[in-house]
C-alpha positions as CSV (number, residue, x, y, z in Angstrom):
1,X,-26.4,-34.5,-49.3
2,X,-25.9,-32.1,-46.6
3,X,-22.4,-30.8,-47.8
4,X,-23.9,-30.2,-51.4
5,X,-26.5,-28.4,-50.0
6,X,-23.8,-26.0,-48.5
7,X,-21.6,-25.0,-50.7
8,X,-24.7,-24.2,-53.3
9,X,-26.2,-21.7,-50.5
10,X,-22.7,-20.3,-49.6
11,X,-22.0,-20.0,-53.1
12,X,-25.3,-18.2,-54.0
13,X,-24.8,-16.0,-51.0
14,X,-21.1,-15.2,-51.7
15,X,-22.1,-14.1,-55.6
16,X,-25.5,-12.2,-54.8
17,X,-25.2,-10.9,-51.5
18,X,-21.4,-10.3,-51.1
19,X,-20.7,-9.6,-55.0
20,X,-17.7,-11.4,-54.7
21,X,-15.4,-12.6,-57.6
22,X,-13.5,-15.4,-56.3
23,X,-14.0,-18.3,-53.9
24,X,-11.6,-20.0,-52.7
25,X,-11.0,-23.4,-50.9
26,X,-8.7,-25.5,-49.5
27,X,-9.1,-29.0,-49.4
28,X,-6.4,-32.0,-48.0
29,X,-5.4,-34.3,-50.4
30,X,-7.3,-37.1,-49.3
31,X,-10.3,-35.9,-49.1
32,X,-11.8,-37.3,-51.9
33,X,-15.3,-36.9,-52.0
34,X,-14.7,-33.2,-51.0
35,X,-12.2,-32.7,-54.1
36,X,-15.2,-34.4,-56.0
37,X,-18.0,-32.0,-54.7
38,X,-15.9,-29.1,-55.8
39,X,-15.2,-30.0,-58.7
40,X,-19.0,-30.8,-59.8
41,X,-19.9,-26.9,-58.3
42,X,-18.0,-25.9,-61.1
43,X,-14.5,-25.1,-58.8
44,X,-11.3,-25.9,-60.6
45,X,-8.1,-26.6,-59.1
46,X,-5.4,-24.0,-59.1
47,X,-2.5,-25.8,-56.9
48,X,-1.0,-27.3,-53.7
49,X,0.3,-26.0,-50.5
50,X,1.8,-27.8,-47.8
51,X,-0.2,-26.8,-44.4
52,X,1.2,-27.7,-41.1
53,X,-1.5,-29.0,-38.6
54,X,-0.3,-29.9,-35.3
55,X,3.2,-30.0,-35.7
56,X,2.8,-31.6,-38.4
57,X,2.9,-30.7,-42.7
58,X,-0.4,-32.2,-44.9
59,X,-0.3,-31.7,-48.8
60,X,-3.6,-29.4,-49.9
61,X,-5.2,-28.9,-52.8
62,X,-6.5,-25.7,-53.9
63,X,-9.7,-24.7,-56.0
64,X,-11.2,-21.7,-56.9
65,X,-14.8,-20.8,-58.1
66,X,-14.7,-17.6,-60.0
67,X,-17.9,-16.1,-60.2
């Protein structure tokens, strides 16, 4: 859909227009069908970090898309 659509056009911008080498993204733990998108654009998970958000800490994964 819509969010597949996105990350191929912000991809493709980042490597032709930008010449950029790395992308990274950070994506919470249950976010499931974002984790799956990722990893079908050819990202690969490279760790965790705890984030807080509103006072409060959520586990996140970490991918990166080197180009």
């Amino acid at each position: 859909g819509y969010m597949r659509e996105a990350v191929e056009a912000i991809t493709e911008f980042a490597r032709n227009k930008m010449k950029v080498n790395k992308i990274i993204a950070i994506v919470h733990i249950e976010n499931k069908n974002c984790t799956k998108l990722l990893e079908r654009q050819g990202f690969i998970k490279v760790g965790e970090e705890e984030i807080e958000y509103r006072g409060q800490i959520y586990l996140h994964h970490i991918y990166a898309l080197k180009m």
